[in-house]
DSSP file (Angstrom, degrees, kcal/mol; ACC not computed):
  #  RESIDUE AA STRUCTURE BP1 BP2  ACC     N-H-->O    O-->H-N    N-H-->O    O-->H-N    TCO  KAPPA ALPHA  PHI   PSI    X-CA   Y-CA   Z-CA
    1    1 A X              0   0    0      0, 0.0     2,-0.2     0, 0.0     3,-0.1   0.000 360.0 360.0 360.0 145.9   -6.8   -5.7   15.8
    2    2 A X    >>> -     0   0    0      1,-0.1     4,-4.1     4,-0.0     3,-0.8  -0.458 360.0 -96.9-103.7-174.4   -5.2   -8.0   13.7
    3    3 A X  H >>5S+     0   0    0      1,-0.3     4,-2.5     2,-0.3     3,-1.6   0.958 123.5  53.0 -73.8 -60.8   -1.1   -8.8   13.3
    4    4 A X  H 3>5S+     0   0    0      1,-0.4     4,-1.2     2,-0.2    -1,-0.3   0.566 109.9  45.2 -64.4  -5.8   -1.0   -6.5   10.3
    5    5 A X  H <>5S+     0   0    0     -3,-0.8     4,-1.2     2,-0.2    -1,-0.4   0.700 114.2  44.6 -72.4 -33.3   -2.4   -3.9   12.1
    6    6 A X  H <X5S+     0   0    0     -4,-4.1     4,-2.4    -3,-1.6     5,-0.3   0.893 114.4  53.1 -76.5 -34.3   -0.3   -4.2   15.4
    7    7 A X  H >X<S+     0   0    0     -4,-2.5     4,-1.9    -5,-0.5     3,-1.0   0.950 110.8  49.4 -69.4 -72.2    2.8   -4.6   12.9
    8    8 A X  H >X S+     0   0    0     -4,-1.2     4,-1.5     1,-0.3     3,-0.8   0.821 113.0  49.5  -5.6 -95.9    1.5   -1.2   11.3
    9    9 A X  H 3X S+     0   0    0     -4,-1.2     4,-1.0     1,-0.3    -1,-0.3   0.528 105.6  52.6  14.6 -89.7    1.4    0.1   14.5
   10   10 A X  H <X S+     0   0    0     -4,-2.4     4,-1.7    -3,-1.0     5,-0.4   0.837 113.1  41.8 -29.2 -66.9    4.6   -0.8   15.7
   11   11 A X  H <X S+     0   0    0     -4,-1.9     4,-1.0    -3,-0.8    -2,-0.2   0.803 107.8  52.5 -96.2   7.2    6.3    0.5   13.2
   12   12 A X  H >< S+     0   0    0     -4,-1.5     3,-3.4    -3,-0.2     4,-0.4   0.766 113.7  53.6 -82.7 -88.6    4.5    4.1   12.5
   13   13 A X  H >X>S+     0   0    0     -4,-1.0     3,-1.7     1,-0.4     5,-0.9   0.414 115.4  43.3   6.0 -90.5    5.3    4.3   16.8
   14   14 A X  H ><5S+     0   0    0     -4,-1.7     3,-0.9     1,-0.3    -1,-0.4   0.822 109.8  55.0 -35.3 -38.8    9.2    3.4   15.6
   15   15 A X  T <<5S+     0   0    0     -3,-3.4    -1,-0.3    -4,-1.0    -2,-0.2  -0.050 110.2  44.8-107.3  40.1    9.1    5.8   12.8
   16   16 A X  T <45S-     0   0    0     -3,-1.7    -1,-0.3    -4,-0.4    -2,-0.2   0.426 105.2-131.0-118.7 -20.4    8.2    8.3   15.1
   17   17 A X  T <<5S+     0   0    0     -3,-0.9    -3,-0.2    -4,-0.5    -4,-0.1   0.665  77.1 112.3  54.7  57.3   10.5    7.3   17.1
   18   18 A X    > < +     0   0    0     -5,-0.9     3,-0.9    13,-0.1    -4,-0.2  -0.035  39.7 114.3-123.2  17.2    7.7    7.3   20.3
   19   19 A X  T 3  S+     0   0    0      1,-0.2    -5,-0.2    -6,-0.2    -6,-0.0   0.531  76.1  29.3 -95.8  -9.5    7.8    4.0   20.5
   20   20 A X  T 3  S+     0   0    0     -7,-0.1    -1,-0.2    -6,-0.1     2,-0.1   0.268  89.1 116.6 -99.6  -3.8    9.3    3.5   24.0
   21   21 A X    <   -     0   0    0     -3,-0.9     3,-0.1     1,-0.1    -3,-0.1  -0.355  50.4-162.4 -94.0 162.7    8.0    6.7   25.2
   22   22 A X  S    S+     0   0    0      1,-0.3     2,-0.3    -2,-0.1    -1,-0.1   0.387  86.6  30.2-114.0 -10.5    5.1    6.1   28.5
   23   23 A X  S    S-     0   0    0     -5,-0.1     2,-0.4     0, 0.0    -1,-0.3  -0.898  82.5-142.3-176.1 122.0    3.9    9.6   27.9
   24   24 A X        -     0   0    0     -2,-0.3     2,-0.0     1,-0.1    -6,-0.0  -0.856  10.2-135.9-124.8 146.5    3.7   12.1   24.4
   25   25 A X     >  -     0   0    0     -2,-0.4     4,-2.8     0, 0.0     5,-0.1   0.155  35.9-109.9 -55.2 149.4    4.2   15.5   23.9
   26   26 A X  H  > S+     0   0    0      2,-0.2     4,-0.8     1,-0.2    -2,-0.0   0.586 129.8  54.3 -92.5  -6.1    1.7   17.1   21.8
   27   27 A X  H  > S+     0   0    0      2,-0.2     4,-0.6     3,-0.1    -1,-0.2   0.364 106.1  57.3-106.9   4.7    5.0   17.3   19.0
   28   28 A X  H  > S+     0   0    0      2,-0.1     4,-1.6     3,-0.1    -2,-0.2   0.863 107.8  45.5 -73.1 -57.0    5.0   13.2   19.8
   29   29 A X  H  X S+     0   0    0     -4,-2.8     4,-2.2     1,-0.2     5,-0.2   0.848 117.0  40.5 -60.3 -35.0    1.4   13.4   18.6
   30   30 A X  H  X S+     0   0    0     -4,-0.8     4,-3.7     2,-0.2    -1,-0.2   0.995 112.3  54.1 -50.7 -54.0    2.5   15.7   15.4
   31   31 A X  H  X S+     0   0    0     -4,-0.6     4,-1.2     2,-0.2    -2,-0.2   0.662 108.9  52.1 -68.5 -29.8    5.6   13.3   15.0
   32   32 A X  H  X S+     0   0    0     -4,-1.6     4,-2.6     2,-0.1     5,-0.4   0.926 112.4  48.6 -59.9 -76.2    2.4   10.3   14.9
   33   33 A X  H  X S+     0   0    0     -4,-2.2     4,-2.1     2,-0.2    -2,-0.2   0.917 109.8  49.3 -22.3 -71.8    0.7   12.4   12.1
   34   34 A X  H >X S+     0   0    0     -4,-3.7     4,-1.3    -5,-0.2     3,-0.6   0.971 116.5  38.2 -34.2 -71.7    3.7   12.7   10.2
   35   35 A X  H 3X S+     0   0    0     -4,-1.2     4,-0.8     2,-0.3    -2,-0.2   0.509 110.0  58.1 -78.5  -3.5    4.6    9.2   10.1
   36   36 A X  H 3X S+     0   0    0     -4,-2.6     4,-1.8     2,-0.2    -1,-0.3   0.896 113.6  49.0 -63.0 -43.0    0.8    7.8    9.8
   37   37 A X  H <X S+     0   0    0     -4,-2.1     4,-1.3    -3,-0.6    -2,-0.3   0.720 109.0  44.8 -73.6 -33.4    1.1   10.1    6.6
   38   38 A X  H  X S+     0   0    0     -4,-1.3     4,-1.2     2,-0.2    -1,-0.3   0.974 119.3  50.2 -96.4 -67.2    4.7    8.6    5.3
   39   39 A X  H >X S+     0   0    0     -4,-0.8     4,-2.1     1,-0.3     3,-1.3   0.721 103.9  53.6 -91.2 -49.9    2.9    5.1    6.2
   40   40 A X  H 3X S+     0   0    0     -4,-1.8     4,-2.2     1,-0.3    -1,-0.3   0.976 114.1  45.8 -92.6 -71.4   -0.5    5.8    4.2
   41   41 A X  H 3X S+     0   0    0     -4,-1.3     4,-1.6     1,-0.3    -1,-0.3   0.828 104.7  53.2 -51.6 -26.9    1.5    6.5    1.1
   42   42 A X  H <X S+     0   0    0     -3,-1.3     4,-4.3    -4,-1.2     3,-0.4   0.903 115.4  50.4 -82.8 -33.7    4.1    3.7    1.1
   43   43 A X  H  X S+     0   0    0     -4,-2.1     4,-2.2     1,-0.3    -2,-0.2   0.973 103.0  56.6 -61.2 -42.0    0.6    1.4    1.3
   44   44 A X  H  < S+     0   0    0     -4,-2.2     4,-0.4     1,-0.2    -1,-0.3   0.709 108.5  48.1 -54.1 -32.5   -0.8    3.0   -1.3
   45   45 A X  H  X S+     0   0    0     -4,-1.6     4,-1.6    -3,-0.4     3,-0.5   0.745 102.1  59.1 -74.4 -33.2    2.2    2.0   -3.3
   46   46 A X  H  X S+     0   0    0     -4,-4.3     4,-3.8    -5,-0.2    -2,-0.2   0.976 105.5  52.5 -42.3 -46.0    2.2   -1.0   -2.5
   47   47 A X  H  X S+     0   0    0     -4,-2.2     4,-0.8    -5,-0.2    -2,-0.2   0.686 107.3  47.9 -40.4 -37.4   -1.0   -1.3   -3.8
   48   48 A X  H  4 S+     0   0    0     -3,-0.5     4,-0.4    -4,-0.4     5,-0.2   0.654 110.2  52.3-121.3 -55.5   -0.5   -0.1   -6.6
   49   49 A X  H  < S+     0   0    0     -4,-1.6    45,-0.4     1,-0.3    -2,-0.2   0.726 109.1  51.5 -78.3 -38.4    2.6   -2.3   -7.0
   50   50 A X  H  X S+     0   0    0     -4,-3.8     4,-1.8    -5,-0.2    -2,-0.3   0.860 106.4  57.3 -69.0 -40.5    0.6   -5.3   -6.2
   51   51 A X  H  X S+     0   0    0     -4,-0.8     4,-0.6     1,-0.4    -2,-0.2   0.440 112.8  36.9 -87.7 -12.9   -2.3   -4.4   -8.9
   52   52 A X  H  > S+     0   0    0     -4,-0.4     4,-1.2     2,-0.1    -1,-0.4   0.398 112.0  59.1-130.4   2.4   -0.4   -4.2  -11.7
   53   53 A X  H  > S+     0   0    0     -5,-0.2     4,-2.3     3,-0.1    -2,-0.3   0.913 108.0  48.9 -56.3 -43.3    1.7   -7.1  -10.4
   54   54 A X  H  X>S+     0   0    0     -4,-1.8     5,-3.2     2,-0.2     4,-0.7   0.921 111.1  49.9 -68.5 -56.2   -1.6   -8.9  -10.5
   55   55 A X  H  <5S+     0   0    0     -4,-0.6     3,-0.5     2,-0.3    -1,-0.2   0.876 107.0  56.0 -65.0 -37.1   -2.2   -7.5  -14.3
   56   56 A X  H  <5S+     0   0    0     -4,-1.2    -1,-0.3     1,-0.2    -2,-0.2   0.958 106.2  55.3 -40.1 -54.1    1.2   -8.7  -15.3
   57   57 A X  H  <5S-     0   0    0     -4,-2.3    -2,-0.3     1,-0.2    -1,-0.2   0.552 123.6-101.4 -72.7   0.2    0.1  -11.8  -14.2
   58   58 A X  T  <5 +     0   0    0     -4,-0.7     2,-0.5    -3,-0.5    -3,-0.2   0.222  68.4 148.0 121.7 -10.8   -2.8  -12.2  -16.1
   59   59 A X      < -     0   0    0     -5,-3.2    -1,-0.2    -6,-0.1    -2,-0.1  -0.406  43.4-124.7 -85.4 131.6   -5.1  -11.3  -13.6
   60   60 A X     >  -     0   0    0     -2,-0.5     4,-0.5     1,-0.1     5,-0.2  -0.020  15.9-126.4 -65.9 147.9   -8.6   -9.4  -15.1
   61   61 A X  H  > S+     0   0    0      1,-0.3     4,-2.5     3,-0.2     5,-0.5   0.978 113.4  68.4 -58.8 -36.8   -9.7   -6.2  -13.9
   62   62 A X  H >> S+     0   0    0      2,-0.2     4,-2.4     3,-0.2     3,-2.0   0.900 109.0  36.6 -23.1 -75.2  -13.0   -8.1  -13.2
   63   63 A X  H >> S+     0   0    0      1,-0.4     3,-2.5     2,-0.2     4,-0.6   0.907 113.5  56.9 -76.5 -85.1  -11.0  -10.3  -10.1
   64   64 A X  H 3X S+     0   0    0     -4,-0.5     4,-1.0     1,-0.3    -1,-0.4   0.303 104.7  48.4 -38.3 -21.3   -9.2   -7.7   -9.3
   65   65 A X  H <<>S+     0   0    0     -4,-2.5     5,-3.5    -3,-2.0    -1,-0.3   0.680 107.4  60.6 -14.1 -66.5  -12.2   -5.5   -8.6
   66   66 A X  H X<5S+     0   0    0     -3,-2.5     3,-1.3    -4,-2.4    -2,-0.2   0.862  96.9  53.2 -48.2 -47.2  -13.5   -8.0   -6.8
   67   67 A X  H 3<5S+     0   0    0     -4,-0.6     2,-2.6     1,-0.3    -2,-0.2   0.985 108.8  51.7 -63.0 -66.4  -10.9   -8.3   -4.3
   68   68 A X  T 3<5S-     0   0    0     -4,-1.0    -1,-0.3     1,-0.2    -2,-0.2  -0.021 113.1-107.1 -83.8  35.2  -11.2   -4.9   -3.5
   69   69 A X  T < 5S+     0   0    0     -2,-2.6     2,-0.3    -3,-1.3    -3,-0.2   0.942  88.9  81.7  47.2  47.7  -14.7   -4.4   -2.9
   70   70 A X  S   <S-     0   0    0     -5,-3.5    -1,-0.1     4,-0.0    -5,-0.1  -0.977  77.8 -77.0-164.5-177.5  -15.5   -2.5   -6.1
   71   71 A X     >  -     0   0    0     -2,-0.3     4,-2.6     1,-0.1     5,-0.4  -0.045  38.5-110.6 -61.4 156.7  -16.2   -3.2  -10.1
   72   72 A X  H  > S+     0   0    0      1,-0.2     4,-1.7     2,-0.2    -1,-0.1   0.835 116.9  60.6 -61.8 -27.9  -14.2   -3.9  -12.4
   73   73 A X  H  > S+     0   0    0      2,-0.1     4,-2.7     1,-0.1    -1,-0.2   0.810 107.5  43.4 -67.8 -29.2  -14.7   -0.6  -13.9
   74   74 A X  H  > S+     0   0    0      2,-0.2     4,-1.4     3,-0.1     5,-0.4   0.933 112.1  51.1 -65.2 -34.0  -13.5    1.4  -10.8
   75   75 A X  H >X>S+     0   0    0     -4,-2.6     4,-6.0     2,-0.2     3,-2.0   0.971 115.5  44.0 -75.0 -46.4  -10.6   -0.6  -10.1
   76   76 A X  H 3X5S+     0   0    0     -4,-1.7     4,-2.0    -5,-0.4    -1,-0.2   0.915 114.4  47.8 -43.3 -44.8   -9.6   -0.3  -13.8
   77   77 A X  H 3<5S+     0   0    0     -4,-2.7    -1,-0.3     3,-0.2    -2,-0.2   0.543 114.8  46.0 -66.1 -12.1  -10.3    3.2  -13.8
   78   78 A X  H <<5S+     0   0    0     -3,-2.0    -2,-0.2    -4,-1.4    -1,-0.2   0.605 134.3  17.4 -57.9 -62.6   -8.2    3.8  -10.4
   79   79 A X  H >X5S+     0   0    0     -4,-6.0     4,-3.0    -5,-0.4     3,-1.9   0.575 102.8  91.7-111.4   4.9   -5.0    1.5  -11.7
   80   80 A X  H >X<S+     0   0    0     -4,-2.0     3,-1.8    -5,-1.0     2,-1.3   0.817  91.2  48.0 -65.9 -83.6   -5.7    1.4  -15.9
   81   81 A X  H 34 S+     0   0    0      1,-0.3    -1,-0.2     2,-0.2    -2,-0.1   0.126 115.6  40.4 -99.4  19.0   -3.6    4.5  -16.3
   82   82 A X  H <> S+     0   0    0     -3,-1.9     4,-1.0    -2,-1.3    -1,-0.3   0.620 117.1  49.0-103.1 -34.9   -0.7    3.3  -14.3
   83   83 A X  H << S+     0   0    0     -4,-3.0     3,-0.4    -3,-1.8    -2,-0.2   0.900 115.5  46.7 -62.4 -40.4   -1.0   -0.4  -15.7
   84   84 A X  T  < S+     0   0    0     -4,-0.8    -1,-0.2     1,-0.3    -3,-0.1   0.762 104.5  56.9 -78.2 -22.7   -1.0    1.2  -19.0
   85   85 A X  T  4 S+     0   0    0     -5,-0.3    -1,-0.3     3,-0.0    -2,-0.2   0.724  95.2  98.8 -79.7 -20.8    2.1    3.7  -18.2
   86   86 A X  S  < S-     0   0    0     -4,-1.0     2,-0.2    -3,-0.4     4,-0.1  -0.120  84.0 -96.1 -45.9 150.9    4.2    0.1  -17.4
   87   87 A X        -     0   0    0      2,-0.2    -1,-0.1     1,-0.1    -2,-0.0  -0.422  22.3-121.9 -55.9 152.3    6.5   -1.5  -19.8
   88   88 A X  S    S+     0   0    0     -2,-0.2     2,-1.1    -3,-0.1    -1,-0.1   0.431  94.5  82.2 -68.5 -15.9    5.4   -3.8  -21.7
   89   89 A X        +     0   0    0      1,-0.1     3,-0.3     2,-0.0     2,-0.2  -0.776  47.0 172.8 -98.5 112.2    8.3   -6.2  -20.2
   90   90 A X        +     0   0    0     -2,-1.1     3,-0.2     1,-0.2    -1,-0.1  -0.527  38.9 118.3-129.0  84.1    7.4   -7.5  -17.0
   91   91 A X  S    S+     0   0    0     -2,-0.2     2,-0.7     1,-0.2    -1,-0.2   0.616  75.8  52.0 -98.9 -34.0   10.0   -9.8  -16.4
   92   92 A X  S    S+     0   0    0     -3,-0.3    -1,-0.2     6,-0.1     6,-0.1  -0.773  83.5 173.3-110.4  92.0   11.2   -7.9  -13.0
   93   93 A X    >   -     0   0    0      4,-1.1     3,-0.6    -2,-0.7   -40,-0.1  -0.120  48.2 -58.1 -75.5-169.0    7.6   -7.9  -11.3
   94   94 A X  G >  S+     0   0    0    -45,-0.4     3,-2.7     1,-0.3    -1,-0.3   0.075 129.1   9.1 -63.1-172.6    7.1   -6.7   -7.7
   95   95 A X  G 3  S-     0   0    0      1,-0.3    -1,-0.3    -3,-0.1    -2,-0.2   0.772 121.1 -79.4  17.9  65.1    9.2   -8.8   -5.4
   96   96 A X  G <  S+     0   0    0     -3,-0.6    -1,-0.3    -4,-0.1     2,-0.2   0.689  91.6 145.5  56.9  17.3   11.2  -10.5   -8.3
   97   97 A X    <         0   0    0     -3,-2.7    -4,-1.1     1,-0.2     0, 0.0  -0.625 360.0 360.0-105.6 157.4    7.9  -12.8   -8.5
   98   98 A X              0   0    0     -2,-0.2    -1,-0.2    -6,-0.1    -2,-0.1  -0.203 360.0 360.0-129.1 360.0    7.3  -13.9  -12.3
């Protein structure tokens, strides 16, 4: 596993608040479910947040594609109609980065 998988990890465990426990309950393993599920969505905005961070910055659907192991038409077709729903002012990108 790598550190951003054990950090994952770690904190869907804490936000399950099973994270101390030696032994789970089949409503520990629900209370895991839940909070994989809470955790799958905040990545997915992050994503999301990052990709049109990326577009602010200049970067082409082409590269961005790339990174993410598909064409340039999928990724566009995936994040174009969130990048296109943006202001035009992207002066407060993600993190504060300009």
């Amino acid at each position: 596993m790598s550190a951003l998988s054990d950090a994952i990890g770690h904190a869907v465990l804490a936000e399950a608040g099973v994270a101390d426990k030696t032994s789970l309950t089949t409503e520990d393993h629900i209370a895991l479910i839940a909070a994989s599920a809470r955790t799958e969505d905040e990545v997915r905005g992050i994503l999301r947040r990052a990709v049109l961070s990326a577009r602010a910055a200049g970067a082409s659907w082409a590269t961005i594609g790339a990174e993410l192991g598909m064409s340039r038409q999928a990724a566009q077709q995936r994040f174009g109609h969130l990048a296109e729903a943006q202001d035009d002012d992207d002066s407060e990108r993600w993190l504060g980065l300009r």
